[in-house]
C-alpha distance (Angstrom), angle and dihedral (degrees) to the residues before:
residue distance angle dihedral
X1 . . .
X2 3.59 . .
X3 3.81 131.4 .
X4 3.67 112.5 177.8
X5 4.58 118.5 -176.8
X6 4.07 120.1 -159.2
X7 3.76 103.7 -30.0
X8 3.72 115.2 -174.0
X9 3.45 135.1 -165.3
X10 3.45 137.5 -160.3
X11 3.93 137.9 -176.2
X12 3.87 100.6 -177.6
X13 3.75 112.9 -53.0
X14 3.95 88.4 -27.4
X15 4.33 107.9 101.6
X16 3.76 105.3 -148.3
X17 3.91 94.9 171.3
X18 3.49 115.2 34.0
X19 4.18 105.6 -168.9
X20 3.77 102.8 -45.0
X21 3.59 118.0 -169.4
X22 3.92 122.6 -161.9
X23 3.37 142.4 170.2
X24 3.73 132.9 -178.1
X25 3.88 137.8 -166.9
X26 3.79 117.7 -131.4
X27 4.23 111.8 -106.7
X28 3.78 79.2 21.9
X29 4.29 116.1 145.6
X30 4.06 96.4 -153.3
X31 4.01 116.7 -178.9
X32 4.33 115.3 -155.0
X33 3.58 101.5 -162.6
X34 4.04 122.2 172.0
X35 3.53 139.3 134.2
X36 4.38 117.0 -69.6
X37 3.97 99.0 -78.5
X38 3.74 101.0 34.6
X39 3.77 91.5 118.9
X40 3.91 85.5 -113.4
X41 4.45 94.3 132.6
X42 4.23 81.3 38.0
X43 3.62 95.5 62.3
X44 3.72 91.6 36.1
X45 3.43 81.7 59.9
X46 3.65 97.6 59.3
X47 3.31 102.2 32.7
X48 4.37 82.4 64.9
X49 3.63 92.2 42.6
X50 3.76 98.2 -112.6
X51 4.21 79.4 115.5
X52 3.58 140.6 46.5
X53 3.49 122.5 -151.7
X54 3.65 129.0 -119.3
X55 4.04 128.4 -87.5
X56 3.94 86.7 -23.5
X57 3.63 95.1 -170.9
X58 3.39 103.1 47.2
X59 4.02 87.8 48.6
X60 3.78 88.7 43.0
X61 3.81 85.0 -131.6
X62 3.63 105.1 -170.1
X63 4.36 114.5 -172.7
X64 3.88 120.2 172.3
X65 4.33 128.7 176.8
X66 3.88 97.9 -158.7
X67 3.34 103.7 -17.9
X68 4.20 91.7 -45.8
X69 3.59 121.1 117.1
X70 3.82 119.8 -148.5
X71 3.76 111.6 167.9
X72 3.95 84.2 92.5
X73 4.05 88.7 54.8
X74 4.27 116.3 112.1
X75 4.13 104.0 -127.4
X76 3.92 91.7 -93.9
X77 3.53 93.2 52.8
X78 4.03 91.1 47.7
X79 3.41 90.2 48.9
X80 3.68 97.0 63.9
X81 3.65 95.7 41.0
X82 3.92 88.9 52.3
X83 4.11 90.2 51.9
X84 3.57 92.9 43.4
X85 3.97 96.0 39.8
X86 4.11 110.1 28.9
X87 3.85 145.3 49.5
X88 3.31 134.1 -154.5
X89 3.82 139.4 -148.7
X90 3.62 115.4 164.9
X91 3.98 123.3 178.6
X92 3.91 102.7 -102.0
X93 3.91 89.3 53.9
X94 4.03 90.5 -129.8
X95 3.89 92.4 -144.4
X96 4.00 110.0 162.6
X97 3.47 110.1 -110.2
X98 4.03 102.8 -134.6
X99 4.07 95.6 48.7
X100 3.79 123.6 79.1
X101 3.87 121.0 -113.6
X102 3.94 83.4 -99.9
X103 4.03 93.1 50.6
X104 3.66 83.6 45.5
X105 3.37 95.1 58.0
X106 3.49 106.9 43.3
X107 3.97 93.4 46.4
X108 3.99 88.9 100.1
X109 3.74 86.1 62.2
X110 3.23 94.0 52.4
X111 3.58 100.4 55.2
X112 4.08 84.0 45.2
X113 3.67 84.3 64.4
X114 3.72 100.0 -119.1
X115 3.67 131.1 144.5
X116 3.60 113.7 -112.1
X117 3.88 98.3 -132.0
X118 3.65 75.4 68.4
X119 3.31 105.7 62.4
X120 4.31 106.9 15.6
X121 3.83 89.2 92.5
X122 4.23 81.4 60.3
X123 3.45 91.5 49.2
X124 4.14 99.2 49.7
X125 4.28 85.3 44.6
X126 3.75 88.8 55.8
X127 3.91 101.4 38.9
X128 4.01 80.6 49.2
X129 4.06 83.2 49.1
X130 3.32 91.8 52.9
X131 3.71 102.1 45.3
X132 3.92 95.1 -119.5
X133 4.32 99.2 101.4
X134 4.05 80.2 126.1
X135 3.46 95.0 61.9
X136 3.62 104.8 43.1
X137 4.11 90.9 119.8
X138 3.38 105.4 36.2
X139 3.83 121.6 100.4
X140 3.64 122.4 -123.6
X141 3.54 94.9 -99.8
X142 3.42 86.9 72.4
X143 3.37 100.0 44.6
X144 4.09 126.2 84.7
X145 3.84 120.5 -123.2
X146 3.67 92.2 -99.8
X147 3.95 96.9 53.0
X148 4.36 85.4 42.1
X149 3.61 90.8 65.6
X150 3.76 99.5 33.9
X151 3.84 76.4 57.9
X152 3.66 87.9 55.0
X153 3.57 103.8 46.9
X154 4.14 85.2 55.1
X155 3.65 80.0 53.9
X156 3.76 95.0 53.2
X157 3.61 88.4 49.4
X158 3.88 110.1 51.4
X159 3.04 100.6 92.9
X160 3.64 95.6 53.2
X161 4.03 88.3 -118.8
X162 4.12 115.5 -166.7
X163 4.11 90.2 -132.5
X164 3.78 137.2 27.9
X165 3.62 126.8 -154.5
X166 3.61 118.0 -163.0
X167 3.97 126.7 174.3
X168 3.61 121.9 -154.9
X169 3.72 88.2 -33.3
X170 3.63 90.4 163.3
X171 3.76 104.8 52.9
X172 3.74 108.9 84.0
X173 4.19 81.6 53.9
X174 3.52 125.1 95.1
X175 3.74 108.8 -128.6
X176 3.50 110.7 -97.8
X177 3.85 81.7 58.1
X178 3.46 97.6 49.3
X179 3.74 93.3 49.6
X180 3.70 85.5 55.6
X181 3.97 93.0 52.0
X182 3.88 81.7 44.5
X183 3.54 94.1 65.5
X184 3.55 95.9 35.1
X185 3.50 93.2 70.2
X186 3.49 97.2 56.2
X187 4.26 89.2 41.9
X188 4.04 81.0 60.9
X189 3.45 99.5 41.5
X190 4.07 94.6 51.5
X191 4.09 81.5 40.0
X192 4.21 103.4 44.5
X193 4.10 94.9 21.0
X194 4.03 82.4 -132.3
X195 3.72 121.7 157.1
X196 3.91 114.2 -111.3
X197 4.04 123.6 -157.0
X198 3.91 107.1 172.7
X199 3.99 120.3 -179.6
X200 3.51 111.0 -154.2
X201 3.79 150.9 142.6
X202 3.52 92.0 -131.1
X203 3.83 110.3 110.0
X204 4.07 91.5 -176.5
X205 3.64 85.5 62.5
X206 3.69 99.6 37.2
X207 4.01 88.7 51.2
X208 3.94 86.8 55.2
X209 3.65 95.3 55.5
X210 3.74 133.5 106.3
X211 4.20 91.8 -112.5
X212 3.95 122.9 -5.6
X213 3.61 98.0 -144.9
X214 4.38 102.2 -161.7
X215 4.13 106.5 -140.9
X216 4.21 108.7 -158.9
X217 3.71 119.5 168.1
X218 3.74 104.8 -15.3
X219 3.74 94.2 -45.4
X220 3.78 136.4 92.1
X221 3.66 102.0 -128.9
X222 3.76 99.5 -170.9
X223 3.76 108.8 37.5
X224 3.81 108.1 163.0
């Protein structure tokens, strides 16, 4: 699903990736694990787009998502691959305010351009999924931290992505919530055969993954 060759990254004179090579398998749950600094939320980064890497051709930085390449694409172009392509779940949740957990959620859709009597069917199945059909109309001010990013998985997964990123999605959750998110991802994955890269400081969760790949210094040190 993803095959990434020597990505650098630089912030000034300070090398926060240092040639990283990846690979991932498609319906794959992979865990990046490392110590705060690693460059493990600055490849996640690029790996969704969100980056660039540095001095591409002189690295001969090669990234593909299912064969495609984007680092080539102009910002328009990128965009539309990363809404069509990639989900997102970041730790604070990042729900707007002013929409309902049902607006929230079908916001990705609507940037795709598609008609919501298209996809509102989706929506209900996942908020069912997900254990949240009560909730579909409240905003998240009303909802607790475990139903906000339950609402923002379903977001990630509207649009019926091939890969979703998540970054310490876990750790604003106390645990019993987290182990629920835990096994959600897994409950999706055997569901929606989607491709699951989660960075996180959680080593219960990392041990329950498909691969633990172990980021130190810029590097992934056991890439297998």
């Amino acid at each position: 699903m993803i095959r990434a060759k020597n990505i650098h990254k630089f912030y000034g004179t300070l090398e926060v990736l240092k040639g990283v090579d990846i690979h991932i398998k498609p319906a794959e749950v992979i865990s990046i694990v490392g110590e705060s600094g690693a460059g493990k939320s600055t490849l996640l980064q690029i790996l969704g787009t969100l980056d660039r890497p540095s001095d591409i051709e002189k690295y001969q930085t090669e990234i593909t998502l299912d064969g495609q390449s984007f680092l080539g694409m102009k910002d328009k172009d990128l965009s539309k691959f990363r809404n069509r392509n990639i989900g997102f779940v970041f730790q604070n949740h990042q729900l707007l305010p002013e929409f309902t957990a049902l607006e929230n959620v079908l916001l990705p859709t609507k940037i795709a351009g598609i008609a919501e009597k298209e996809v509102i069917d989706k929506a209900h199945s996942l908020f069912e999924d997900l254990n949240i059909a009560h909730r579909l109309h409240h905003k998240p001010s009303e909802l607790s931290g475990g139903e906000s990013q339950r609402v923002a998985v379903a977001r990630a997964l509207i649009n019926s992505p091939k890969i979703i990123y998540a970054d310490e999605p876990t750790g604003n959750l106390d645990s019993k919530n987290a182990d629920a998110l835990h096994q959600l991802f897994f409950d999706l994955r055997d569901k929606y055969k989607q491709t699951f890269v989660i960075v996180t400081h959680n080593m219960v969760l990392a041990e329950s993954t498909d691969r633990k790949l172990m980021m130190k210094d810029g590097q992934i040190i056991n890439n297998k």
